[in-house]
N, C-alpha and C positions, 0 to 999 in steps of 0.2 A: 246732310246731317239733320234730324229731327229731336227735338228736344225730350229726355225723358219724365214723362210725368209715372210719380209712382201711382199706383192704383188704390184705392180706398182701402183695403182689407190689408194692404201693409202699415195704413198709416191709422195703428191703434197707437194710442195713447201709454206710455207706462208713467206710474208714479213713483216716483224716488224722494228721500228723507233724508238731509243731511244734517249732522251736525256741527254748529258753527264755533262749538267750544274750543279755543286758541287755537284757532284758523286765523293764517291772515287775511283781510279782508280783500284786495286784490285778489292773491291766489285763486279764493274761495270763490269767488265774483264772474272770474274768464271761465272757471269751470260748470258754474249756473248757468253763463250765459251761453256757451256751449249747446248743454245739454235742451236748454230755451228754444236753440235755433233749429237745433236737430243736425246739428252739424256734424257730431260722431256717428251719425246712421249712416250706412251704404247708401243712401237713397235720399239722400240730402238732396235740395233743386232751394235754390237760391228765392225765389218769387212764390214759394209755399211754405205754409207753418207744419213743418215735418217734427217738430221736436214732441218733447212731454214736460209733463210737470215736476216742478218740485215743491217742496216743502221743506222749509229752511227751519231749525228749531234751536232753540238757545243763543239769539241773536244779540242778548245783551255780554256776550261770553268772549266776543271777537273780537281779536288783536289787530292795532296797527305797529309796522315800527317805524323807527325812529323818533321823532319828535313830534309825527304826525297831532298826537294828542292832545299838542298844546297850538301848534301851527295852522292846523286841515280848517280849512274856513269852509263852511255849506253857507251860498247866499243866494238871497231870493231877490224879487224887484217887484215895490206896487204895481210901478206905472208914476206912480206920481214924483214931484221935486222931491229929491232928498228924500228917496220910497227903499232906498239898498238897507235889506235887514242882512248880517253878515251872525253866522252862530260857528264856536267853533265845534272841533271831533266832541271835544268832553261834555258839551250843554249837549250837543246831540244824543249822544250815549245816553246820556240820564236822564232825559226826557223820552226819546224817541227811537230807541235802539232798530226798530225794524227801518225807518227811514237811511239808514246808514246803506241796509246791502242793497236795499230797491234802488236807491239813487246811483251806486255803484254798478247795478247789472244794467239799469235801464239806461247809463252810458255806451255799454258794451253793444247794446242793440240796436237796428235801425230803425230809425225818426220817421217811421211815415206808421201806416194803417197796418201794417204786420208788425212790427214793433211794438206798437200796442197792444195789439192781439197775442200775441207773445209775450208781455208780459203780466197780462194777465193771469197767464199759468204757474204765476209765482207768488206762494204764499208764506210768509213769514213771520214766525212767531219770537217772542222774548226770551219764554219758557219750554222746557221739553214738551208741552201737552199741546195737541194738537187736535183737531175735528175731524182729519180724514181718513181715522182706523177704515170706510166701507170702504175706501179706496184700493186696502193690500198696497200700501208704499211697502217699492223695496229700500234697506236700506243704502246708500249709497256713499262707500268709504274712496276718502280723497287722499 
């Protein structure tokens, strides 16, 4: 058995736009990261960045449920004694709504040097406007 490596000229890039208006935030998340991985292409290989980009817009728009809102803690750590800053969904939301699906996809993806490189092809905005019109995103209904 020999392993398949796709070939360069299959592995163009598409750009896709979604919108994040009362989407859950999970749902919306596994379907990013997905798309990140390149996992829906025929020609997925696991130890290559097969996927495309996206372009997330309306990010302040996204639904959690249940009680997530008042519960969901985001926490960080200095390093130092007593360094745990703990924020919850709704400080998040209204300070930093793109930090919600990043930290949400960039769970979904693997922790080494493709992971990163992967997601970096995720951009996420607040608002509907966006800078990558040269791109031709298509749009992409979930």
């Amino acid at each position: 058995m020999k392993t398949y490596i796709p070939k360069e000229e299959i592995k163009q890039k598409n750009w896709y736009v979604v919108d994040a208006t009362d989407q859950v935030l999970g749902r919306l998340s596994t379907r990013i990261a997905t798309i990140l991985r390149g996992k829906d292409k025929p020609y997925y290989t696991p130890h290559l960045d097969t996927g495309d980009c996206v372009i997330v817009v309306n990010a302040e728009k996204i639904k959690v449920t249940g009680r997530k809102e008042a519960q969901k803690l985001y926490s960080r750590y200095s390093g130092y004694t007593a360094g745990l800053k703990q924020r919850t969904y709704a400080y998040v939301q209204e300070r930093n709504p793109e930090y919600i699906i990043w930290h949400s996809v960039w769970g979904m993806l693997p922790h080494n040097k493709l992971g990163r490189k992967m997601i970096k092809k995720l951009f996420i905005y607040p608002s509907a406007e966006h800078p990558h019109q040269a791109q031709q995103p298509e749009e992409l209904a979930l």
